[in-house]
C-alpha positions as CSV (number, residue, x, y, z in Angstrom):
1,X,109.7,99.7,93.4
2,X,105.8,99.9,94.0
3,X,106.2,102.1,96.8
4,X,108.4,104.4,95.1
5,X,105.6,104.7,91.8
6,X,104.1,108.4,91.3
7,X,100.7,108.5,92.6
8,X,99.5,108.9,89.3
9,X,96.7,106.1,87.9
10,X,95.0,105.8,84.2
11,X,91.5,104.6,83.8
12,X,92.5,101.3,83.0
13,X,93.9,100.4,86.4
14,X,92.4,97.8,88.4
15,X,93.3,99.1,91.9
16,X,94.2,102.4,92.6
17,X,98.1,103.0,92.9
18,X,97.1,104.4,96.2
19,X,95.7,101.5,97.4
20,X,98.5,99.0,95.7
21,X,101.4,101.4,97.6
22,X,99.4,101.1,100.5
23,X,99.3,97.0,100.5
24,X,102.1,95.9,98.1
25,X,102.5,93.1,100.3
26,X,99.1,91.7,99.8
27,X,98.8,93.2,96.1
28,X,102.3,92.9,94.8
29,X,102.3,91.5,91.5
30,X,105.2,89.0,91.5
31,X,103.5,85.8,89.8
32,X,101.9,88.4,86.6
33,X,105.4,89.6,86.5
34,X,106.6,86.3,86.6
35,X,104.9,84.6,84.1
36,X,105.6,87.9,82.0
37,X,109.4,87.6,82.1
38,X,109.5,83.2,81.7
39,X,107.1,84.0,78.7
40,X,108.3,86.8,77.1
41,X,104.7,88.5,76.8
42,X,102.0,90.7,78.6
43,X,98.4,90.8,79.2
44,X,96.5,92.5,76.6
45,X,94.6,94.7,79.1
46,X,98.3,95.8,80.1
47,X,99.2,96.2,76.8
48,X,96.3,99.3,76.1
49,X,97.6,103.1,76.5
50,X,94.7,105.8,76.8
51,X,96.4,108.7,74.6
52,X,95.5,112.7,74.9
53,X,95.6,115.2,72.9
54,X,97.8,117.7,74.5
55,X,98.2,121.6,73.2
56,X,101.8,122.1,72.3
57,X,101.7,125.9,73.0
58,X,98.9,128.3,74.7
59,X,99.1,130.4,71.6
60,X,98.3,127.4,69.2
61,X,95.2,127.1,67.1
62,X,93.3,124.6,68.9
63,X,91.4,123.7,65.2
64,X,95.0,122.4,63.8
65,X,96.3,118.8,64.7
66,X,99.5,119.6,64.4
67,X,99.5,121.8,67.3
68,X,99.2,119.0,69.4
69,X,101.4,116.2,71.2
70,X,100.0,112.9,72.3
71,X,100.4,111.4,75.5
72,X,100.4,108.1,76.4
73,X,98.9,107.0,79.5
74,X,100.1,103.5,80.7
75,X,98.4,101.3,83.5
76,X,100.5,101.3,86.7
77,X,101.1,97.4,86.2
78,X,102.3,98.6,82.8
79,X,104.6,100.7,83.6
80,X,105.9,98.8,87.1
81,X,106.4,95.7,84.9
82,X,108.7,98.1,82.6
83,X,111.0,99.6,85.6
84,X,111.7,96.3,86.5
85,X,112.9,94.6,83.0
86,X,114.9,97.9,82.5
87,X,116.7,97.6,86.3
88,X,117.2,94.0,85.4
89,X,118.5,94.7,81.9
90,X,120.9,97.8,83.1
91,X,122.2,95.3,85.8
92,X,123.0,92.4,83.6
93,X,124.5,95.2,80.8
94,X,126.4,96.4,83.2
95,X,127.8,93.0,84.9
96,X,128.8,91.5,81.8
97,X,130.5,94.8,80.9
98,X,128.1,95.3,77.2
99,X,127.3,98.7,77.7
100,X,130.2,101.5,76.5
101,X,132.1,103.6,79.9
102,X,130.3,106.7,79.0
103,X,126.9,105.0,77.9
């Protein structure tokens, strides 16, 4: 799952998702993920979101708030530690036969 992330970072990564691709093995992180599913809870640094102002249209008037969208900028760790509860979720949904046939 690492090596398949976008290359993609927000400032409040640690290590680079260049560099974490490049050495999962030595920087995979099982045990935070670990401890995160056995405790049902996350770091607060993984918790933060660095949001952005984004124009929804060219042709907008840039003075108006409501001509913009935010976007939310997760940390990679953030967003890895997501994937991986919804695979594990979609798996046991689907082996216990919870979800609906055309969910």
């Amino acid at each position: 799952m690492v090596r398949a992330l976008p290359g993609k970072q927000c400032l409040s990564d640690p290590p680079p998702t260049w560099l974490l691709k490049a050495n999962v093995d030595l920087l995979a992180p099982r045990h935070l993920f670990n401890w995160s599913l056995v405790h049902g809870g996350v770091l607060s640094s993984m918790k933060a979101t660095y949001v952005s102002p984004i124009l929804k249209k060219a042709d907008m008037d840039p003075n108006a708030a409501k001509s913009y969208r935010p976007i939310s900028n997760m940390s990679v760790l953030s967003r890895l530690l997501e994937r991986l509860v919804c695979k594990q979720l979609m798996i046991y949904l689907r082996d216990n036969r919870l979800l609906p046939d055309l969910q």
